[in-house]
matplotlib code that plots the C-alpha trace (Angstrom):
import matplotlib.pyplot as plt

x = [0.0, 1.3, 2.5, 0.6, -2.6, -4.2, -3.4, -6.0, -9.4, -7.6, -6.9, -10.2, -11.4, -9.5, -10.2, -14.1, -13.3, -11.7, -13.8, -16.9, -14.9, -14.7, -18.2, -19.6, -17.5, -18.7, -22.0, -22.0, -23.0, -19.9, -18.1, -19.8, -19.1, -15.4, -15.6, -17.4, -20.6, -23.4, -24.2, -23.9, -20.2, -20.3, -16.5, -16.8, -19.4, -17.8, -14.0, -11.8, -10.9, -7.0, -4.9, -2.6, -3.9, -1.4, -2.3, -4.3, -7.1, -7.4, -11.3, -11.7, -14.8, -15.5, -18.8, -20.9, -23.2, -26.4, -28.2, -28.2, -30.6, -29.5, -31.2, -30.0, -32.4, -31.6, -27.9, -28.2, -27.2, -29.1, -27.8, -28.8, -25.5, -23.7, -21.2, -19.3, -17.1, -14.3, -11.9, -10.1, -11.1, -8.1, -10.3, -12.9, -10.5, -10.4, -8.9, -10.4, -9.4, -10.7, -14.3, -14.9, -14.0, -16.4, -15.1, -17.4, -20.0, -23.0, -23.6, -25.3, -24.4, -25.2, -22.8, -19.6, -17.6, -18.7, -16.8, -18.9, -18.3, -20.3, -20.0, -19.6, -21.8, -24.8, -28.0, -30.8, -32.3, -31.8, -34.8, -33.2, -30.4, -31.0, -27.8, -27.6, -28.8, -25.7, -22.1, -19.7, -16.7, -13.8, -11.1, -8.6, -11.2, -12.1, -15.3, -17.3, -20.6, -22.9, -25.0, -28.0, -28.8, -30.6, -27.8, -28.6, -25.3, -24.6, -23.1, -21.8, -23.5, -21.7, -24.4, -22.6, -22.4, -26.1, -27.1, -22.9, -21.9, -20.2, -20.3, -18.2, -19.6, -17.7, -18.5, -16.0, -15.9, -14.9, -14.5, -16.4, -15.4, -13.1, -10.1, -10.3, -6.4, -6.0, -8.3, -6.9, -9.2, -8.9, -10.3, -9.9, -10.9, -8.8, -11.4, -10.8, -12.6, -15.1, -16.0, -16.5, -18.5, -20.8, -21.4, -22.1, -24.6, -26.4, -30.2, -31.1, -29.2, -31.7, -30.1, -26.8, -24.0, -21.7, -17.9, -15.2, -15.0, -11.3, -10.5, -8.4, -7.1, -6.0, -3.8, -3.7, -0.8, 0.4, -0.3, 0.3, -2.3, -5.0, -8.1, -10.6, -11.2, -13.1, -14.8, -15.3, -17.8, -17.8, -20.7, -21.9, -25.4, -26.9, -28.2, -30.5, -34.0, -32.7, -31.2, -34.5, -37.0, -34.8, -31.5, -33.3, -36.7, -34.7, -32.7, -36.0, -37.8, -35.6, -35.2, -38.8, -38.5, -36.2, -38.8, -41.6, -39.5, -41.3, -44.6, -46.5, -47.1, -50.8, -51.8, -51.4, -49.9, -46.7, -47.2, -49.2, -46.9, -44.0, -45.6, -46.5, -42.8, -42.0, -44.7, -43.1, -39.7, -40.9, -42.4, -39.2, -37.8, -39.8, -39.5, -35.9, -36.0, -37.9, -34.8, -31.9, -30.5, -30.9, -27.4, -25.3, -23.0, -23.1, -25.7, -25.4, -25.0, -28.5, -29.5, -27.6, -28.9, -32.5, -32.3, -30.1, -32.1, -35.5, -33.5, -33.3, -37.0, -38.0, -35.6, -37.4, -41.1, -40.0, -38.5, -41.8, -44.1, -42.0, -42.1, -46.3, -46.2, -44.4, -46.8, -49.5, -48.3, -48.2, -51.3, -52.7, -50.8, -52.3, -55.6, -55.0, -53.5, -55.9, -56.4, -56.4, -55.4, -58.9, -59.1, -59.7, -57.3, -58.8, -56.6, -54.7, -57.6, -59.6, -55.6, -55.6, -59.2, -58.6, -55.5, -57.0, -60.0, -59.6, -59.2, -60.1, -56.5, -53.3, -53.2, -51.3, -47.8, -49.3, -51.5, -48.7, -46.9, -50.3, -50.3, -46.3, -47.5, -50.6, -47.9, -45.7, -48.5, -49.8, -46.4, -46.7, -49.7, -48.7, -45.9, -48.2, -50.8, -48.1, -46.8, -50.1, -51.1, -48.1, -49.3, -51.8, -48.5, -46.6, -49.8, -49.9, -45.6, -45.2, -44.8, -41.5, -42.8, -43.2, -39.8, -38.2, -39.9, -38.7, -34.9, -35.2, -36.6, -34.3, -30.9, -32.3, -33.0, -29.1, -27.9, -30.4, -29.4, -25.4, -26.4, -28.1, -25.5, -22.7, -24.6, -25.4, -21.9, -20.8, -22.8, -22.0, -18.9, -18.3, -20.1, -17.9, -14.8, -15.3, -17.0, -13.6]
y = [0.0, 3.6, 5.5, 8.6, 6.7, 8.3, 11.4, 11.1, 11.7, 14.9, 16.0, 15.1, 17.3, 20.3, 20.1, 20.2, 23.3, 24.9, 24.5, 25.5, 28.3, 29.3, 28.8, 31.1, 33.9, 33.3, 35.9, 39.6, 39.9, 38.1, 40.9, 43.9, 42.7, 42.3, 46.1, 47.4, 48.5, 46.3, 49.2, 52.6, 54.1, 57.9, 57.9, 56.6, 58.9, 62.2, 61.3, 61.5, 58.1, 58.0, 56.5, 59.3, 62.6, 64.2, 61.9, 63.9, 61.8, 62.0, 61.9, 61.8, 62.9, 62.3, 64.0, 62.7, 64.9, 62.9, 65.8, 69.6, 72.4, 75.9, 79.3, 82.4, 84.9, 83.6, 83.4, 79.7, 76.2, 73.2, 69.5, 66.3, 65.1, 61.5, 62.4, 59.5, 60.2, 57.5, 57.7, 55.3, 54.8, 52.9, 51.8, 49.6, 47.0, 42.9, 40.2, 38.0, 35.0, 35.0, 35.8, 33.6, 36.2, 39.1, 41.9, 44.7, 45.6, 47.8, 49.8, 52.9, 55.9, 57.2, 55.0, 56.0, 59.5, 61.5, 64.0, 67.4, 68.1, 71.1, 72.8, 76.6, 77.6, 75.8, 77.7, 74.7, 73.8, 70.9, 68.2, 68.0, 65.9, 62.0, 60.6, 57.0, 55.9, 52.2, 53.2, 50.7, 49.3, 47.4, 45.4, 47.9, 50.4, 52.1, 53.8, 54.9, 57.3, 57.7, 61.1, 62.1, 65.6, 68.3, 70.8, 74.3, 76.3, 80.2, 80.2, 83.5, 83.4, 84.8, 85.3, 87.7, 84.8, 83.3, 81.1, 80.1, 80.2, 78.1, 78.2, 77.2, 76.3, 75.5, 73.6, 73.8, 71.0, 72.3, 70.9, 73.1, 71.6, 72.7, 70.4, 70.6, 71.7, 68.0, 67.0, 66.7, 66.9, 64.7, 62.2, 58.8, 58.8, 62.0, 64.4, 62.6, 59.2, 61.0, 63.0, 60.1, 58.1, 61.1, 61.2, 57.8, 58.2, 61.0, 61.3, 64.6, 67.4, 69.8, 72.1, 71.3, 69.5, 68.3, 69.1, 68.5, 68.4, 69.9, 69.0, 71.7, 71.4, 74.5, 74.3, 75.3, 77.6, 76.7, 72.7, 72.3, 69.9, 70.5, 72.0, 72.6, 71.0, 72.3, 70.9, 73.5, 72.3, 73.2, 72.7, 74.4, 75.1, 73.3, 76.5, 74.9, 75.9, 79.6, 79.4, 78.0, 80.8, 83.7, 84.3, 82.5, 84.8, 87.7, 87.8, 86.5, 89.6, 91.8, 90.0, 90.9, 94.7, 94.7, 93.2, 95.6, 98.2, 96.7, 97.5, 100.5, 103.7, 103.8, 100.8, 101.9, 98.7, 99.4, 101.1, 98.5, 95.7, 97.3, 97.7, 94.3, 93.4, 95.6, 94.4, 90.6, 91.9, 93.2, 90.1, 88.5, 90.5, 90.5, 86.8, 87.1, 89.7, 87.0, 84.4, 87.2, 88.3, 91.9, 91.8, 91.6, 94.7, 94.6, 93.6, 90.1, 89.4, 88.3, 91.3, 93.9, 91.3, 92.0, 95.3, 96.4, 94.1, 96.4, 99.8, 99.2, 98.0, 101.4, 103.7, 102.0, 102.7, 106.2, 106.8, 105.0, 107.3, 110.4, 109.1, 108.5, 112.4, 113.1, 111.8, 113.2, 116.9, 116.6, 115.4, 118.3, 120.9, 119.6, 119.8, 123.7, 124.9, 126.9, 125.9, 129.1, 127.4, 127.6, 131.9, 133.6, 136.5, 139.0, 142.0, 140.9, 140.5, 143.4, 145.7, 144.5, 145.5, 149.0, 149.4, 148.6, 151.1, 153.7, 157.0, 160.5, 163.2, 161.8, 160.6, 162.9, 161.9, 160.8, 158.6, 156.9, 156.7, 154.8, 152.4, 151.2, 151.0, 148.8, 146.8, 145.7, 145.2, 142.4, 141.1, 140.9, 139.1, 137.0, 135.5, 134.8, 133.2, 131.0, 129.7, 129.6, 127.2, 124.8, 124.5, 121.2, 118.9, 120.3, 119.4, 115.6, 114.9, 113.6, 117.0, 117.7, 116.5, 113.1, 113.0, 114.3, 111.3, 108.9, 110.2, 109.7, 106.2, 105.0, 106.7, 105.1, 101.2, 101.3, 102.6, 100.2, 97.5, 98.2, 98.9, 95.2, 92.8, 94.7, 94.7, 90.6, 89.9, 91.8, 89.9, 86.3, 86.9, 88.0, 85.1, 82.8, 84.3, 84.3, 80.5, 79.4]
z = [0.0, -1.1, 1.9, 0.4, 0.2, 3.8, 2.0, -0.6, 1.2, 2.9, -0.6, -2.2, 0.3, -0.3, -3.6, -2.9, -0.6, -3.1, -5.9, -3.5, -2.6, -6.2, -7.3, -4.6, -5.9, -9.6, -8.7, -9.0, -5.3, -4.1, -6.3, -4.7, -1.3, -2.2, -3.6, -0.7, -2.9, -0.8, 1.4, 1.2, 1.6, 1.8, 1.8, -1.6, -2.9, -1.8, -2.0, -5.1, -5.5, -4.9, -2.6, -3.0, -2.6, -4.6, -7.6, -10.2, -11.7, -15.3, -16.7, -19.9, -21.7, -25.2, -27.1, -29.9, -31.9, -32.5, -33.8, -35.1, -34.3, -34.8, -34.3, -35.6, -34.5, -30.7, -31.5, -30.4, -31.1, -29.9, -30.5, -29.5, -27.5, -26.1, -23.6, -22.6, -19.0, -17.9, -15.0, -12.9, -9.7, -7.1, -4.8, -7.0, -8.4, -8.4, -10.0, -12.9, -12.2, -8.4, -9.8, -12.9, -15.6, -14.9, -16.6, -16.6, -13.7, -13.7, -10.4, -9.4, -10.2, -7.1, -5.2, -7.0, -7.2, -10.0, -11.3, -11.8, -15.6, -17.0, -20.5, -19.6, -22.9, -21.5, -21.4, -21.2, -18.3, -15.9, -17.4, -21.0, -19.1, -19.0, -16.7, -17.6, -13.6, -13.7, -14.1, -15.6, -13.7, -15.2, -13.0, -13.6, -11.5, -14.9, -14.6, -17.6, -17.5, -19.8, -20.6, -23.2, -23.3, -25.6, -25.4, -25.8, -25.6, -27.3, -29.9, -31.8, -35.4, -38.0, -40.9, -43.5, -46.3, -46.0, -47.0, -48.0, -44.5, -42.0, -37.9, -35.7, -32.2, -29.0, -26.1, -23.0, -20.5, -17.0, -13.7, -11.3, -7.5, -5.0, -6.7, -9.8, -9.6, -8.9, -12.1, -15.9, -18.3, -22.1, -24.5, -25.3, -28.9, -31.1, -33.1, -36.5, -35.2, -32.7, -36.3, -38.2, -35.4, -35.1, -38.7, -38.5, -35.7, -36.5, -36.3, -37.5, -39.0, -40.3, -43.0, -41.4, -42.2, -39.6, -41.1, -38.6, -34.7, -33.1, -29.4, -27.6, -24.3, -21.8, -19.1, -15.7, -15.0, -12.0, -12.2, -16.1, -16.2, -18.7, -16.5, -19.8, -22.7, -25.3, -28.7, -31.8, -33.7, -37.6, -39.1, -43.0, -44.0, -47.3, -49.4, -52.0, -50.3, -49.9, -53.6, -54.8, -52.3, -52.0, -55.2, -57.9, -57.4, -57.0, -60.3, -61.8, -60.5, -61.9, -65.4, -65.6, -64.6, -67.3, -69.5, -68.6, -69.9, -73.5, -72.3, -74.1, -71.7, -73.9, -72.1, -68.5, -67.1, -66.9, -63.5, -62.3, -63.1, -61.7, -58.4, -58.2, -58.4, -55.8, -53.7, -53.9, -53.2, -50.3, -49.5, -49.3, -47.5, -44.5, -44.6, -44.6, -41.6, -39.2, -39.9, -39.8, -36.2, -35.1, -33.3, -36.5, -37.3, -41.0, -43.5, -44.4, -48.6, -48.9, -47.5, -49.4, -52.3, -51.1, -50.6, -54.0, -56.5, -54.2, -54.9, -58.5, -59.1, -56.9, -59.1, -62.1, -60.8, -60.6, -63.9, -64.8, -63.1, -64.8, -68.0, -67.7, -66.1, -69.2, -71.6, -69.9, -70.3, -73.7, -74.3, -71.8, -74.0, -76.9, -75.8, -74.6, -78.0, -80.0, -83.9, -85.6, -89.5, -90.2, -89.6, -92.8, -93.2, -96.7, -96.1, -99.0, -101.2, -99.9, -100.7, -104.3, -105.1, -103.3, -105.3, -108.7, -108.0, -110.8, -108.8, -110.5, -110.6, -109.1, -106.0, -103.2, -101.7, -98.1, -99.7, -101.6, -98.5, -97.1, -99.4, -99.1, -95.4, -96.1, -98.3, -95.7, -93.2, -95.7, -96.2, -92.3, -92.6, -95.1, -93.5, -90.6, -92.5, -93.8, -90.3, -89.6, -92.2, -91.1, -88.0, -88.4, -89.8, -86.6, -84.0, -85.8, -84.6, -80.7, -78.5, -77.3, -73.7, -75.4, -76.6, -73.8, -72.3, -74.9, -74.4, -70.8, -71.4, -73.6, -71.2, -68.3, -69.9, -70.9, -67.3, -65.8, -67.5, -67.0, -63.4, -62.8, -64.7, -62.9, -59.3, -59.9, -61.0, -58.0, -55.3, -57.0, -57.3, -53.6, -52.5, -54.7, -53.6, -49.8, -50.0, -51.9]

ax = plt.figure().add_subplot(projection="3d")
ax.plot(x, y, z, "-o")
ax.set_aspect("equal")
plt.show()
């Protein structure tokens, strides 16, 4: 018989112990008594979690848009946000192999350290957060928080290129606390692939297009550990519903003031027509005034657009209204003239028959000198008759309030035109060269 033989029930029951042992620490609950988290610890709720106190705990916090929402008039921007925060926490740590593999372990948030990360440019209130209410723990004593929020931050809104433009939002993460000396702020994940994953995970952009996301960090001065991080947000507006409701209509509006340039002053539409045109510019232009901010400094292009494309319609319903004042006046001095063609004028006739009247003696010198006075008064009169007579072809040509009318009309079609292909060419190609 083997001398180790007595040996083998004392082993057989080690063994059992052991793998009893073993199977009772396979559950989560045998994990949170290990870590202390079965009751309620204050000391680990209100104390950064360092053996060390002179150890600065990193947390890093990475940010994904899910969504875009941007107002102008309000100078804000409102997004649909993931914020993921992970820092390491010394005192929450075990080994795999002593608990059957768990690697990851959900526990209340409200049992852990958390640290107080707010973004500076918030301005929405306290229900559009959602804190997820488990925090994930690691063996290492990683600890990862999760946060969905409607974010409504200020945002300085540059507007001088609508509907071409591009903004650029930030949002600065800060620690808030008493030791936030003794915090460093950063990311896990570098801007290129937090882009990329937002883009991927985007629910809603409205008319915006997310273009890049930059991560900046700022240091403290006297620790030299980075105390704020912040996120500019680029982000480009798609301009085809403003080219299709507000540039398009605009040039069309004027190609057709240039057209009613062809309609006949007899009518009496012109005026009319014109007015109308104005009267949908205007239009427009309130609609744009409810979407524009009142806090910009200079016009924005679509509004010096607007308003130059409504300058040069007005100018043209005045030279209109001239022109039809024009027109008028003639036709009033027309009317007023007196026809006097028709007068019958017989001095000449009534001269001749005097002079051939046979007289008795010869006539006396002061009545010679009467009659070469009678002859140049009907030389007088002659004339007159004559210019007379030439009035009626005179009345039947267009007055000279008509062609002054005409002459203004055709001077201010050539400026107007010049004026409008060089004011379009200007605006396009200002917004060209500032988008490039």
């Amino acid at each position: 018989m083997s001398p180790l033989a007595p040996l083998a029930p004392l082993a057989l029951l080690a063994l059992t112990g052991v793998c009893s042992c073993r199977t009772s620490d396979c559950s989560y609950l045998d994990l949170l008594t290990h870590l202390n988290l079965t009751a309620t610890h204050n000391t680990l709720v209100n104390m950064r979690p360092v053996k060390n106190w002179t150890t600065p705990t990193l947390v890093h916090v990475d940010m994904l848009l899910l969504g875009i929402l941007q107002d102008e008039k309000t100078q804000t921007f409102t997004s649909h946000i993931w914020i993921t925060t992970l820092w390491t926490n010394e005192f929450l740590t075990w080994n795999l192999s002593d608990f059957c593999g768990i690697d990851k372990l959900m526990v209340p948030r409200s049992s852990l350290w958390i640290p107080n990360v707010v973004i500076e440019e918030d301005v929405s209130d306290s229900g559009t957060i959602q804190n997820e209410p488990l925090v994930s723990l690691s063996p290492e004593g990683s600890v990862s928080a999760f946060t969905r929020r409607r974010l409504t931050a200020t945002c300085l809104l540059i507007v001088n290129l609508f509907p071409f433009d591009q903004q650029r939002c930030n949002f600065t993460f800060s620690i808030i606390n008493s030791d936030k000396a003794s915090i460093m702020l950063g990311t896990v994940h570098n801007d290129t692939v937090l882009t990329k994953t937002s883009g991927t995970f985007m629910v809603t952009q409205g008319e915006w297009e997310l273009n890049k996301m930059e991560i900046f960090k700022f240091r403290n001065k006297r620790s030299g550990h980075p105390e704020r991080l912040q996120y500019t947000v680029t982000i480009s507006r798609r301009p085809l519903l403003y080219v299709v409701i507000f540039i398009f209509p605009l040039m069309f509006f004027v190609c057709l003031d240039v057209a009613s340039f062809f309609i006949s002053e007899a009518r009496g539409e012109k005026l009319s027509f014109k007015v109308t045109v104005l009267l949908s510019i205007s239009v427009l232009l309130l609609i744009l005034k409810d979407m524009m901010p009142s806090t910009e400094a200079y016009l924005p292009m679509i509004a010096v657009y607007c308003i130059g494309i409504f300058g040069l319609v007005g100018f043209s319903l005045l030279e209109a209204m001239l022109i039809s004042f024009l027109h008028d006046l003639d036709d009033y001095c027309k009317a007023q003239s007196p026809d006097d063609s028709q007068k019958d004028i017989p001095l000449e006739e009534d001269f001749y028959k005097a002079e051939e009247t046979p007289e008795k003696g010869a006539a006396p010198p002061d009545r010679a000198e009467g009659r070469d006075l009678l002859k140049l008064i009907l030389e007088e009169v002659r004339t007159t008759r004559q210019e007379v007579g030439g009035r009626p072809e005179e009345e039947m040509r267009p007055g000279r309030y008509r062609r002054l009318g005409d002459i203004i009309d055709r001077v201010f079609f050539s400026l107007y035109l010049l004026t409008a292909l060089g004011f379009l060419a200007y605006m396009y190609t200002s917004w060209i060269s500032q988008i490039l």
